[in-house]
C-alpha positions as CSV (number, residue, x, y, z in Angstrom):
1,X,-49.1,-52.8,-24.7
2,X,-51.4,-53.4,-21.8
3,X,-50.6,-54.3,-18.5
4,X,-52.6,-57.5,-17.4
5,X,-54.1,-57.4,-13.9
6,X,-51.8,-59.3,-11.4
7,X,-49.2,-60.0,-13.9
8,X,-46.5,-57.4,-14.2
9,X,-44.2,-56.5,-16.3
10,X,-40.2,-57.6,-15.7
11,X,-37.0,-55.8,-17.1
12,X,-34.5,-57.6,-18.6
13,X,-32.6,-57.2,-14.9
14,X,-35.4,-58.9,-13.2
15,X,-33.2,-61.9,-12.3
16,X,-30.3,-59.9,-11.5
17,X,-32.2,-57.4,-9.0
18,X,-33.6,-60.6,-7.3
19,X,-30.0,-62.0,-6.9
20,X,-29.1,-58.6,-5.1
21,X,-32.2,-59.5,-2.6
22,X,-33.8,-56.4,-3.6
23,X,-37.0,-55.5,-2.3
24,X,-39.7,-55.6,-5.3
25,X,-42.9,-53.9,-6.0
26,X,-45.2,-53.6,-8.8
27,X,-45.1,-50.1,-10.5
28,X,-47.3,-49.0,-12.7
29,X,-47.7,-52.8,-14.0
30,X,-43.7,-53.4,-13.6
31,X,-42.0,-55.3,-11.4
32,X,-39.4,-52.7,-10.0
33,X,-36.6,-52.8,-7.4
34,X,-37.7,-50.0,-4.6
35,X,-34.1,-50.4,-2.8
36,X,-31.3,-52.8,-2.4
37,X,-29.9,-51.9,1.0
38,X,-31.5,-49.0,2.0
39,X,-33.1,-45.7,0.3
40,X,-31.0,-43.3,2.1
41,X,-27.5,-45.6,1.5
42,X,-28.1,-45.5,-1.7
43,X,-29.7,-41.8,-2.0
44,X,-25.6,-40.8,-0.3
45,X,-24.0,-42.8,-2.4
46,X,-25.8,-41.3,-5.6
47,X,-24.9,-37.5,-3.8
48,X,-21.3,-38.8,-2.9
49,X,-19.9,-41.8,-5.1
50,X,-21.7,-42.8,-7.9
51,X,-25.0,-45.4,-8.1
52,X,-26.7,-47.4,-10.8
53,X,-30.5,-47.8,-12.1
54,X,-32.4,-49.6,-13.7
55,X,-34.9,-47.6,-15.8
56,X,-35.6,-49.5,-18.3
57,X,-39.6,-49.4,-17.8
58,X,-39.5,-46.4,-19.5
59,X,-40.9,-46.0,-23.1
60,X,-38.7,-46.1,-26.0
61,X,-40.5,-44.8,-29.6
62,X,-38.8,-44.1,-32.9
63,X,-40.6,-41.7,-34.9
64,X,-39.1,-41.2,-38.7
65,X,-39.9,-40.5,-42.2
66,X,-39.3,-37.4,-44.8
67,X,-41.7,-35.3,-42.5
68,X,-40.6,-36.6,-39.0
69,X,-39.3,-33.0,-37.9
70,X,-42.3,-31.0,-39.0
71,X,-44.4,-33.9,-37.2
72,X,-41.9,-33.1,-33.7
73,X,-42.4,-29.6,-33.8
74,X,-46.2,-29.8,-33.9
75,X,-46.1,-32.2,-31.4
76,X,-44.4,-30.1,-28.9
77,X,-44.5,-26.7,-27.5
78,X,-40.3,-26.9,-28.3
79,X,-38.9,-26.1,-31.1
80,X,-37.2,-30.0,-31.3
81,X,-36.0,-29.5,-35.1
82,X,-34.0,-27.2,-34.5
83,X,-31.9,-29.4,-32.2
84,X,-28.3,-30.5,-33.7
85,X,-27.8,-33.9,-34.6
86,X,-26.8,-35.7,-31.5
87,X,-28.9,-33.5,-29.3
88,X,-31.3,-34.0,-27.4
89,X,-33.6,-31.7,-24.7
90,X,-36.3,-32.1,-22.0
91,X,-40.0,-31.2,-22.9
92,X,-43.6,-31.9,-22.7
93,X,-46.7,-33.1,-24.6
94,X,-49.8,-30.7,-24.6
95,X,-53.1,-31.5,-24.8
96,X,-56.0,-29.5,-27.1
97,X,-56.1,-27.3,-23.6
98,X,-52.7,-26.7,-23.2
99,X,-52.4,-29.0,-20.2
100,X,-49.2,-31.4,-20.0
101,X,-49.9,-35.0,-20.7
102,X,-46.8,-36.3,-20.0
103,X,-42.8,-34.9,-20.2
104,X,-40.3,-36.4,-21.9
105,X,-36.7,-36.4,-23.3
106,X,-36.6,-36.3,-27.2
107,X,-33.4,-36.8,-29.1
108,X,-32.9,-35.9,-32.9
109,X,-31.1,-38.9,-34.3
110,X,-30.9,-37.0,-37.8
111,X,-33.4,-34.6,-39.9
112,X,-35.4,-37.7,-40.8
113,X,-35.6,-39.8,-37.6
114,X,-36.1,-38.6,-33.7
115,X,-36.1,-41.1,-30.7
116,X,-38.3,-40.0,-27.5
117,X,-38.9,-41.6,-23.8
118,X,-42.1,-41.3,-22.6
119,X,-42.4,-42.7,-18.9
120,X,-43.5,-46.2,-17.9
121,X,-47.1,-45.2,-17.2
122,X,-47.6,-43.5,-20.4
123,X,-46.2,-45.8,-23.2
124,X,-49.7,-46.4,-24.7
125,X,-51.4,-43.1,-24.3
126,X,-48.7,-41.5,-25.9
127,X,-47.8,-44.0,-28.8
128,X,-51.7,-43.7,-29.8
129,X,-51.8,-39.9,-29.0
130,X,-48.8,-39.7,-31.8
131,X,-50.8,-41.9,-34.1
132,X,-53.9,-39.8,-33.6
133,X,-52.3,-36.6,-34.7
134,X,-50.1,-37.8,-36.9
135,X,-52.4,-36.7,-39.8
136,X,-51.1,-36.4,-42.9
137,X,-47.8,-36.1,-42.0
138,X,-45.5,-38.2,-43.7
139,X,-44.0,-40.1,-40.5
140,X,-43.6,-44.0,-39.1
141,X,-44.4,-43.8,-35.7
142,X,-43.1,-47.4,-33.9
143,X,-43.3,-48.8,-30.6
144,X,-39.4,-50.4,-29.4
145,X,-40.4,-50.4,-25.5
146,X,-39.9,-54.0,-25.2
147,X,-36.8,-54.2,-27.1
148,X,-34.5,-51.7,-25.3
149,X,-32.8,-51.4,-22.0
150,X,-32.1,-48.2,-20.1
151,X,-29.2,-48.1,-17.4
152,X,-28.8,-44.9,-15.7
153,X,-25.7,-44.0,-13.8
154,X,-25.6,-41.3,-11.8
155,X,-22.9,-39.5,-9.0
156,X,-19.7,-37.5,-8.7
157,X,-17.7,-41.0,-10.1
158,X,-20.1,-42.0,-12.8
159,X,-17.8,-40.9,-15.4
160,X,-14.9,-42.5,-13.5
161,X,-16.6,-45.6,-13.5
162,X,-17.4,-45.4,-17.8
163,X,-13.6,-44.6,-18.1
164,X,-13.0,-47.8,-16.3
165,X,-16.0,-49.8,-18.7
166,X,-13.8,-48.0,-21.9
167,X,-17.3,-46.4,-22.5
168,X,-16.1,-43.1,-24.7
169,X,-17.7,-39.3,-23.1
170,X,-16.4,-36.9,-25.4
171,X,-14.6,-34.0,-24.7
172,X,-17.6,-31.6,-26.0
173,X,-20.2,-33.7,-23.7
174,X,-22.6,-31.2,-22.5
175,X,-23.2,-32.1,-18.3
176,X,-26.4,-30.3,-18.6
177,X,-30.2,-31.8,-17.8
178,X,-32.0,-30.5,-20.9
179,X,-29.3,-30.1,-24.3
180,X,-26.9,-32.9,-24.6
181,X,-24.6,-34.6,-26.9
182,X,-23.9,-38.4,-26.5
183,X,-21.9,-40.9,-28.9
184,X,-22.6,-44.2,-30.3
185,X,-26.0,-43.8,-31.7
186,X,-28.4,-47.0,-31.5
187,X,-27.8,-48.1,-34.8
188,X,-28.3,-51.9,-33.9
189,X,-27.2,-55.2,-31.9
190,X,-24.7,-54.7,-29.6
191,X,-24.9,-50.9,-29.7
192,X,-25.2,-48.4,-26.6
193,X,-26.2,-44.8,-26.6
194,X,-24.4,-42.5,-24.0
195,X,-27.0,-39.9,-23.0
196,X,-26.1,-37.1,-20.7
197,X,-29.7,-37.3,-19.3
198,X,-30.3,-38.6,-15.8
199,X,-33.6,-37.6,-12.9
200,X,-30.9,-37.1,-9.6
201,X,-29.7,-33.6,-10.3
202,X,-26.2,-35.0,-10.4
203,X,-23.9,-35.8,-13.4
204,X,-24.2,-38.9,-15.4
205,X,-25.0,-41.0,-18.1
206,X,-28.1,-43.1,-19.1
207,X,-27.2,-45.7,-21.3
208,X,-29.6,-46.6,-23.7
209,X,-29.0,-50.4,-24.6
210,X,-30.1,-53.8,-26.9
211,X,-31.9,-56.0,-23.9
212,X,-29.1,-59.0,-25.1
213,X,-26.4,-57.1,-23.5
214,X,-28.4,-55.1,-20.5
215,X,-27.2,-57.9,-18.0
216,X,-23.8,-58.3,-19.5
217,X,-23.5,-54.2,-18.8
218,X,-25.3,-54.0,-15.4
219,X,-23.3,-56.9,-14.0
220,X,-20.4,-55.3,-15.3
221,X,-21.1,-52.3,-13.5
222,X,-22.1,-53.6,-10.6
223,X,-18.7,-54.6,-10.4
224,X,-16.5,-51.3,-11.4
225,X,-18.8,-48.9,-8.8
226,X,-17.1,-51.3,-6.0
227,X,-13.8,-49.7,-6.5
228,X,-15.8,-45.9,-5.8
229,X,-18.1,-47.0,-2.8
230,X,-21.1,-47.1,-5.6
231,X,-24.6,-49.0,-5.0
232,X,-27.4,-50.4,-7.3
233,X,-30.7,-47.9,-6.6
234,X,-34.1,-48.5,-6.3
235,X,-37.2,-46.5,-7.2
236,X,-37.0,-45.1,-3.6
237,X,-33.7,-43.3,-3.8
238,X,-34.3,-42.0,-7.2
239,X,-37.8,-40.6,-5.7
240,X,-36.0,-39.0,-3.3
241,X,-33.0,-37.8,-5.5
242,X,-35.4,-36.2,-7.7
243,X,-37.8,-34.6,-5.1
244,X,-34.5,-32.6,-3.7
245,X,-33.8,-31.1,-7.2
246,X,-37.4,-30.3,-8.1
247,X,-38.0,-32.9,-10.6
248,X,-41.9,-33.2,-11.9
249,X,-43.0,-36.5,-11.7
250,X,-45.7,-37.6,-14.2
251,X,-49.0,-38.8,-13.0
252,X,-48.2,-37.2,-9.7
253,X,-46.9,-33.7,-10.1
254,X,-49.3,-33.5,-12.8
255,X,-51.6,-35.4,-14.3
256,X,-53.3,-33.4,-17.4
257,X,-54.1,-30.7,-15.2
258,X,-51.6,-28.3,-15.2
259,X,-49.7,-26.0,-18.2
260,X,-46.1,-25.7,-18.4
261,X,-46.4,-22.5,-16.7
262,X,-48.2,-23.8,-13.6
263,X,-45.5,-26.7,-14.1
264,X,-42.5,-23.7,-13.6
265,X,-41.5,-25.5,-17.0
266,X,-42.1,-22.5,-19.1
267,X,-38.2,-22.8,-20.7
268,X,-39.0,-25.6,-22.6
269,X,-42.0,-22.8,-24.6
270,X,-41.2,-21.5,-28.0
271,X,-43.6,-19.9,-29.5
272,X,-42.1,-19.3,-33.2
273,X,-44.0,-22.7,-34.5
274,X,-47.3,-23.9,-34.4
275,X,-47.7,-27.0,-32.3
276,X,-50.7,-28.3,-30.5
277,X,-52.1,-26.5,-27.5
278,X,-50.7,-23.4,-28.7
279,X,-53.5,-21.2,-28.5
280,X,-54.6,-21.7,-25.5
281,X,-51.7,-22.3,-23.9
282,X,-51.2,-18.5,-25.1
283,X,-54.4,-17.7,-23.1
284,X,-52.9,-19.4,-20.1
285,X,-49.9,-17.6,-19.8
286,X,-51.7,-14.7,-18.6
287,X,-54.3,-16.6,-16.6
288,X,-53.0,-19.0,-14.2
289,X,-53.6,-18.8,-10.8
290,X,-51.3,-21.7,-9.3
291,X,-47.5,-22.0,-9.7
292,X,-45.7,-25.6,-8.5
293,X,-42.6,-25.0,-5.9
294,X,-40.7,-26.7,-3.3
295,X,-40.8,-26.6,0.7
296,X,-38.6,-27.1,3.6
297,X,-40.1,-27.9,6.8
298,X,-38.2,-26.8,10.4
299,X,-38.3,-30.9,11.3
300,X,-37.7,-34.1,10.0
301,X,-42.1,-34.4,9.6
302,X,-42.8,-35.3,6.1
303,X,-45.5,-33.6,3.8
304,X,-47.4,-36.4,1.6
305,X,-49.2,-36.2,-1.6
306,X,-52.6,-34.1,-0.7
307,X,-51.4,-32.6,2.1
308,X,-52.6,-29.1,2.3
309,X,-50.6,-25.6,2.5
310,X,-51.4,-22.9,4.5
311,X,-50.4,-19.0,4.5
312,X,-48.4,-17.4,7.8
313,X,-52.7,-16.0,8.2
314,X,-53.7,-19.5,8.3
315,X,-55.0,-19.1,4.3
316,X,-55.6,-22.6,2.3
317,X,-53.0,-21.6,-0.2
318,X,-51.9,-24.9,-2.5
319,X,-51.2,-28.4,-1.5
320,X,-48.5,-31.0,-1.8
321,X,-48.0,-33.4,-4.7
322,X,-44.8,-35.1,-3.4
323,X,-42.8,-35.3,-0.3
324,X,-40.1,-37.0,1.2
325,X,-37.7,-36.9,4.2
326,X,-33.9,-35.0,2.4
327,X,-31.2,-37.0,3.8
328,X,-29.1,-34.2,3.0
329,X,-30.9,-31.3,4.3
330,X,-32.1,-34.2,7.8
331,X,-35.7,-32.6,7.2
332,X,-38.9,-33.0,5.3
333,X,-39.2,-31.6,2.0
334,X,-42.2,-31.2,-0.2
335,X,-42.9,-30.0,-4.1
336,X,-46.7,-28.5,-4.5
337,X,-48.6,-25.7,-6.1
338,X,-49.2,-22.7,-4.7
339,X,-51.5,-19.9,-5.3
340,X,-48.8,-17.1,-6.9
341,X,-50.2,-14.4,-4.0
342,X,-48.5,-16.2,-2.0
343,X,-45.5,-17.3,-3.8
344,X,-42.5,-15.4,-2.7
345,X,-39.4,-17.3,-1.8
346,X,-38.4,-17.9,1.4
347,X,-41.8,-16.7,2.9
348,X,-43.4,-18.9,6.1
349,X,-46.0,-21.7,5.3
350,X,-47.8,-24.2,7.2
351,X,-48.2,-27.9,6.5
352,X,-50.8,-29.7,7.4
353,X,-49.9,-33.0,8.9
354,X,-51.8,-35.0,11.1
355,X,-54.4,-32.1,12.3
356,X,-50.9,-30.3,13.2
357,X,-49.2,-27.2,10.8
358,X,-45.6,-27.5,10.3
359,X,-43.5,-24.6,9.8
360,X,-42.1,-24.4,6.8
361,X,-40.8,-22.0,4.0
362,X,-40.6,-21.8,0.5
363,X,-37.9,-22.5,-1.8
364,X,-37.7,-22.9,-5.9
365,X,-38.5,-26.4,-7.4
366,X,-35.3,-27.1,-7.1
367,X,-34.6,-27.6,-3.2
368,X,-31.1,-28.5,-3.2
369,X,-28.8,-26.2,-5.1
């Protein structure tokens, strides 16, 4: 799949994001909705009611055959076979150096067959960086990108709103980011998958969905999240959602630079398999000199992508890779590396914005609790 210059790619919801009047833009080669009627509306009614995304530019890739969990596990720095079936967890792929290429949620459909989402801007690199190690493994490694939709609904009500669709959560449904259980497996047309995955920090559901029906389902949504004072959601609410809980974003927060440890992703690290990166990433652990966190500054200023940190002694310490204004917290907020001297929580920084420091103070990834 390449992405031809000037000529994005659409959704399935294109139309139906158009018909809302929602204000497009082209990411990473796909036309995208960035808001509907306003990034912080919809960012409240996400933290408050329930809102719906579109998400369906991310990458959808099958990978089965007798050797298919052997082939995960050396893949990843997880130990993914030894999910149950109808699990699923968050992880990463590692480069020869131990450095993350991209992160991802990988589900194990059965022994034989495992179903992963890489993001939109890393579809290709990681479909051919599967083929290229696939080896002699004894795998099919296919590409369903274009064939499937993802809907993601998220908020307080979003399970109030599937009751109302007669979309089954079992009773055992795990609400947690990184091990869940869904039902209705994609086994073909007019199938959805019910993953308890999401990128706002609140509960939800992403369902994973045949394109035939994706307008049929978000039109039908559209209409239940009325009753709960819900919204459709851009890009720029889910940015924003995600910076407040300390999300990495890929090709921003990192971008084959850092190691998982750097990444303050080390959970998703078992060591009791071989997988690739292993060695060095072994090496790392003991060696790394950065570590990523979050910020909150005293005023509603807010810290971009670049923007350099400084210690309470007016010491370069680390720099911000994303930053936005919380419209829960009514200040600026910032995720960035920082050198680990300097790491402790709660301690005074200085942002630089505009040739002025910013007070500020550090906080875990995750900014709001």
């Amino acid at each position: 799949m390449e992405v031809k210059k000037g000529i994005p790619y659409k959704t399935e919801l294109n139309n139906d994001h158009k018909k809302l009047n929602a204000k497009m833009i082209d990411f990473h080669g796909w036309e995208m909705p960035l808001e509907y009627s306003g990034i912080i509306y919809e960012h409240m009614a996400v933290r408050k009611h329930v809102g719906i995304f579109d998400v369906s530019h991310m990458g959808d890739i099958i990978i089965s055959g007798n050797d298919a969990d052997k082939f995960v596990d050396y893949m990843f720095p997880s130990k993914v076979s030894a999910l149950n079936i109808n699990e699923c967890l968050y992880t990463s792929f590692l480069d020869n150096k131990a450095n993350m290429i991209d992160d991802t949620i990988i589900y194990k459909l059965n022994k034989k067959k495992f179903f992963l989402i890489p993001n939109a801007s890393t579809i290709d690199k990681i479909y051919n960086w599967l083929l290229e190690n696939k080896n002699n493994y004894d795998v099919d490694i296919n590409n369903y990108s274009n064939n499937i939709s993802h809907i993601a609904v998220q908020g307080p009500d979003a399970y109030n709103v599937l009751n109302d669709m007669n979309i089954e959560i079992p009773e055992n449904f795990k609400v947690i980011y990184h091990k869940i259980n869904y039902n209705n497996v994609l086994t073909g047309n007019n199938n959805i998958m019910v993953s308890g995955t999401g990128y706002t920090g609140e509960n939800g559901v992403e369902l994973i969905i045949p394109n035939d029906i994706a307008s049929e389902i978000w039109n039908e949504l559209l209409s239940k999240i009325k009753k709960y004072n819900g919204l459709p959601c851009g890009l720029g609410a889910r940015d924003t959602l995600r910076i407040e809980k300390g999300m990495l974003l890929s090709g921003q927060d990192f971008k084959e630079d850092k190691n998982p440890y750097e990444a303050s992703i080390s959970f998703i690290i078992n060591y009791d398999h071989n997988f690739i990166g292993k060695d060095k990433l072994l090496v790392a652990k003991e060696n790394y000199n950065n570590i990523f966190r979050g910020f909150i500054l005293e005023n509603r200023n807010i810290p971009r992508n670049g923007f350099e940190i400084y210690s309470s002694k007016n010491d370069l310490i680390g720099k911000i890779t994303s930053g936005s204004l919380s419209p829960i917290l009514n200040c600026g907020i910032g995720l960035g590396y920082i050198n680990k001297k300097y790491n402790k929580i709660n301690d005074i920084i200085y942002i630089k914005i505009r040739n002025n420091l910013v007070k500020g103070r550090i906080t875990r990834p995750k900014i709001l609790k």
